[in-house]
LUMTI-487906 format. One record per residue: chain; residue in one letter; residue number from 1; y, x, z of N, C-alpha, C in turn. Coordinates in pm, whole numbers, plus 50000, padded with zeros to 5 digits. Each point is the difference from the previous one (the first is absolute). Last residue first. Example, Ala and Ser with C-alpha at 12.3 -4.5 7.8 and 13.67 -1.06 7.14 Angstrom:
<sites>
+-------+------+------+-------+-------+-------+-------+-------+-------+-------+-------+-------+
| chain | resn | resi |   n_v |   n_u |   n_w |  ca_v |  ca_u |  ca_w |   c_v |   c_u |   c_w |
+-------+------+------+-------+-------+-------+-------+-------+-------+-------+-------+-------+
|     A |    S |    2 | 49775 | 51285 | 50708 | 50119 | 50082 | 50006 | 50109 | 49923 | 50073 |
|     A |    A |    1 | 49428 | 50029 | 49993 | 50119 | 49911 | 50000 | 50120 | 50090 | 50000 |
+-------+------+------+-------+-------+-------+-------+-------+-------+-------+-------+-------+
</sites>
This chain:
<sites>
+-------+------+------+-------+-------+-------+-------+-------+-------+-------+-------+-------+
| chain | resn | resi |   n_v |   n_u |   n_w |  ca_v |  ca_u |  ca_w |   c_v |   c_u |   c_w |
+-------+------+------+-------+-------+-------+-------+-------+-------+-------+-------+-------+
|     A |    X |   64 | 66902 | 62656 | 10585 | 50096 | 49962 | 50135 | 49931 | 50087 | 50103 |
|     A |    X |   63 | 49847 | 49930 | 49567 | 50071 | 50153 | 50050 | 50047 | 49969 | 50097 |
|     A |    X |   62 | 49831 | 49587 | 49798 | 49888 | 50120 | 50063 | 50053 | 50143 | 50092 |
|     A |    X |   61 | 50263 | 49653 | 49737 | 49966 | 49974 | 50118 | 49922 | 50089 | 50094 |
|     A |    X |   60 | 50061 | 50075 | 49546 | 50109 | 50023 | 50080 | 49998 | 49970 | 50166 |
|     A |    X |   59 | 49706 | 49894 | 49647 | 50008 | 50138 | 50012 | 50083 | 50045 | 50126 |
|     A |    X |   58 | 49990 | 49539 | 49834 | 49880 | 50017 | 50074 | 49996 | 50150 | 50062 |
|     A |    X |   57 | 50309 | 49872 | 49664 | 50040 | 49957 | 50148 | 49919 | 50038 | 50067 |
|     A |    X |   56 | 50069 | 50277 | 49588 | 49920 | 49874 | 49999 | 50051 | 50004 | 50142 |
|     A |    X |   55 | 50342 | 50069 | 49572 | 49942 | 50010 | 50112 | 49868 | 49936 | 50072 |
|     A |    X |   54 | 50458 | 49873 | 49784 | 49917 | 50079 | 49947 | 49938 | 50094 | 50136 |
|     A |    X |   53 | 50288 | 49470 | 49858 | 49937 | 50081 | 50107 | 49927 | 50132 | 49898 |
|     A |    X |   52 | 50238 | 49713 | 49710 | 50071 | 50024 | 50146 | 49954 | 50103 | 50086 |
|     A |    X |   51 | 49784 | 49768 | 49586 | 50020 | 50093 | 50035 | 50095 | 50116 | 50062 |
|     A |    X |   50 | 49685 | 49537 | 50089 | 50166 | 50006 | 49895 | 49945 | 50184 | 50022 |
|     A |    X |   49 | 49711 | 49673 | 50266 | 49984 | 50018 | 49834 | 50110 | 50020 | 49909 |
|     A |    X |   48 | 50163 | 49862 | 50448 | 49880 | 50018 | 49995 | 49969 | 50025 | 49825 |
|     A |    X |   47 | 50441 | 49854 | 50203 | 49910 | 50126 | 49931 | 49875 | 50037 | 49979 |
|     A |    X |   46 | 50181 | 49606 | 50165 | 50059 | 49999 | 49846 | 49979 | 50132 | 49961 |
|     A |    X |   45 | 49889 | 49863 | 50490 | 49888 | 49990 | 49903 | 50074 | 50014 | 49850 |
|     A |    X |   44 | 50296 | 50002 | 50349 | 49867 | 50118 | 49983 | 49910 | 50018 | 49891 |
|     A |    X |   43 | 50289 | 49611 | 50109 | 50069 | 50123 | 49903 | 49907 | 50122 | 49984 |
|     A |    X |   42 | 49845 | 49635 | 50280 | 50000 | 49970 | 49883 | 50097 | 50085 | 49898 |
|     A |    X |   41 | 50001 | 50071 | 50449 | 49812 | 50031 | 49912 | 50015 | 49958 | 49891 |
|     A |    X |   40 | 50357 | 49857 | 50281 | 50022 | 50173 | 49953 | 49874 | 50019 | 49947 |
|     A |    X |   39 | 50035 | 49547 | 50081 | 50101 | 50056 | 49885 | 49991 | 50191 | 49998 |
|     A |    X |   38 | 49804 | 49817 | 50375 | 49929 | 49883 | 49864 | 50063 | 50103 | 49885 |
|     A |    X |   37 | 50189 | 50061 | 50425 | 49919 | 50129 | 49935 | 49874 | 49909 | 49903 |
|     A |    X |   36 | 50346 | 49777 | 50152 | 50051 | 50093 | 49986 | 49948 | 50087 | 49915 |
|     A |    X |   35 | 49849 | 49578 | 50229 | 50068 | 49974 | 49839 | 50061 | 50146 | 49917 |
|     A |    X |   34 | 49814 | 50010 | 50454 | 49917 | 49952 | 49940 | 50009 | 50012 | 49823 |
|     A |    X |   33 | 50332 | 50000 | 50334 | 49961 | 50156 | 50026 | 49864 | 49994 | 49889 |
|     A |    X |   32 | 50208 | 49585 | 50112 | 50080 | 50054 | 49902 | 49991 | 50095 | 50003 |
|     A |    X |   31 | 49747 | 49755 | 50284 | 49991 | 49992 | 49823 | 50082 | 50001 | 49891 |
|     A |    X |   30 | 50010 | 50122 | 50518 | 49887 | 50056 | 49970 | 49994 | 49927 | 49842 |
|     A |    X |   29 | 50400 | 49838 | 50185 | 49947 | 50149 | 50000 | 49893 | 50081 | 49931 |
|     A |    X |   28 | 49986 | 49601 | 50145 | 50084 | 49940 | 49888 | 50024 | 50187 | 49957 |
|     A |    X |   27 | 49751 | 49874 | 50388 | 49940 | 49955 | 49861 | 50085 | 50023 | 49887 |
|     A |    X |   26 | 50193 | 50078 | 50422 | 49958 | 50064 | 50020 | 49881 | 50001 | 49828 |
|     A |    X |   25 | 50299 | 49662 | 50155 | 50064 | 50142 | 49951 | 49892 | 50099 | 49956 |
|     A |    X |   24 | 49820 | 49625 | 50188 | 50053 | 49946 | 49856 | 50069 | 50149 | 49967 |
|     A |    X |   23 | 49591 | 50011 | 50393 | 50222 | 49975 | 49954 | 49991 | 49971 | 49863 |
|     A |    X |   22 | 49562 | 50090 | 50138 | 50044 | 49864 | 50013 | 50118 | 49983 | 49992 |
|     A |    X |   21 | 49579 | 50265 | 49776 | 50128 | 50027 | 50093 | 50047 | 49879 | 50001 |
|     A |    X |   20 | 49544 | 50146 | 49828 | 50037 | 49949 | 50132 | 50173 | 50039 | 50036 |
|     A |    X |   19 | 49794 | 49966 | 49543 | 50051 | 50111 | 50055 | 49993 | 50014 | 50153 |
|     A |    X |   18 | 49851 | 49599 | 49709 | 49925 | 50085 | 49982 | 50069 | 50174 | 50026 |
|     A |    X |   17 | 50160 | 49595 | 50201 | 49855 | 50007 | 49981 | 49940 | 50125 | 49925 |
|     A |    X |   16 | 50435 | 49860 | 49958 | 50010 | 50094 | 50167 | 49836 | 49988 | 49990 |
|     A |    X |   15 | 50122 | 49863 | 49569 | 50053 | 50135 | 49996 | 49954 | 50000 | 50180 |
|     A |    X |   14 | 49963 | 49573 | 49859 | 49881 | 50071 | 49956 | 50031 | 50153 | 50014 |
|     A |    X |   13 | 50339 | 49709 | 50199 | 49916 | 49994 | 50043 | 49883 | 50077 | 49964 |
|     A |    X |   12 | 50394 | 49949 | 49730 | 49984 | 50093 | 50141 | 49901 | 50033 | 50100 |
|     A |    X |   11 | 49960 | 49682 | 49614 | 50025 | 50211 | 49947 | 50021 | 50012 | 50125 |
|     A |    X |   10 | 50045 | 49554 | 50042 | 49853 | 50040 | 49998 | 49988 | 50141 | 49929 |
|     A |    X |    9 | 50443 | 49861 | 50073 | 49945 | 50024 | 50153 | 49823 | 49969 | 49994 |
|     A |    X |    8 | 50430 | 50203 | 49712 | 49902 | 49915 | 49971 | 49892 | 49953 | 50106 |
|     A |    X |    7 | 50578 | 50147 | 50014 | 49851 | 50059 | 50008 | 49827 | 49891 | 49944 |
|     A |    X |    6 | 50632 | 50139 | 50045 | 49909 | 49890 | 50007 | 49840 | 50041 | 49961 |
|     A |    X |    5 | 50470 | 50302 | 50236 | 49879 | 49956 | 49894 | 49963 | 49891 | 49975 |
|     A |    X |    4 | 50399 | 50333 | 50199 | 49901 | 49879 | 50031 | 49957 | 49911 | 49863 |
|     A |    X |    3 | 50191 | 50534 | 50207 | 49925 | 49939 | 49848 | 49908 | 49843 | 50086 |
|     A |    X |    2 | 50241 | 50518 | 50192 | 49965 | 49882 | 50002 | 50046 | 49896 | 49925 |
|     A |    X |    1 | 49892 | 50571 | 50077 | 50065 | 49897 | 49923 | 49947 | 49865 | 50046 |
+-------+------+------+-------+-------+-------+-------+-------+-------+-------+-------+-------+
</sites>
């Protein structure tokens, strides 16, 4: 998909610093894969301490 943007060009800048990537595509990408699995942990976590999960994980892992 192509998407012309306007961009914050001291966010752009502090984002290729602290990722070393330097395409703009290529950044812009990487913080929406970012923003992705942000949000999928954060549904994760709505079970945590529910009684959803039954079972101990730790156990489980073990039998592997």
């Amino acid at each position: 998909m192509q998407v012309n943007v306007e961009l914050d060009d001291v966010l752009v800048k502090r984002a290729k610093n602290l990722t070393n990537i330097s395409a703009e595509t290529a950044l812009i990408n990487k913080a929406l894969e970012e923003l992705v699995k942000s949000n999928n942990r954060k549904e994760i976590l709505k079970y945590v301490d529910s009684d959803i999960w039954e079972g101990n994980l730790i156990e489980m892992r073990e039998m592997r």
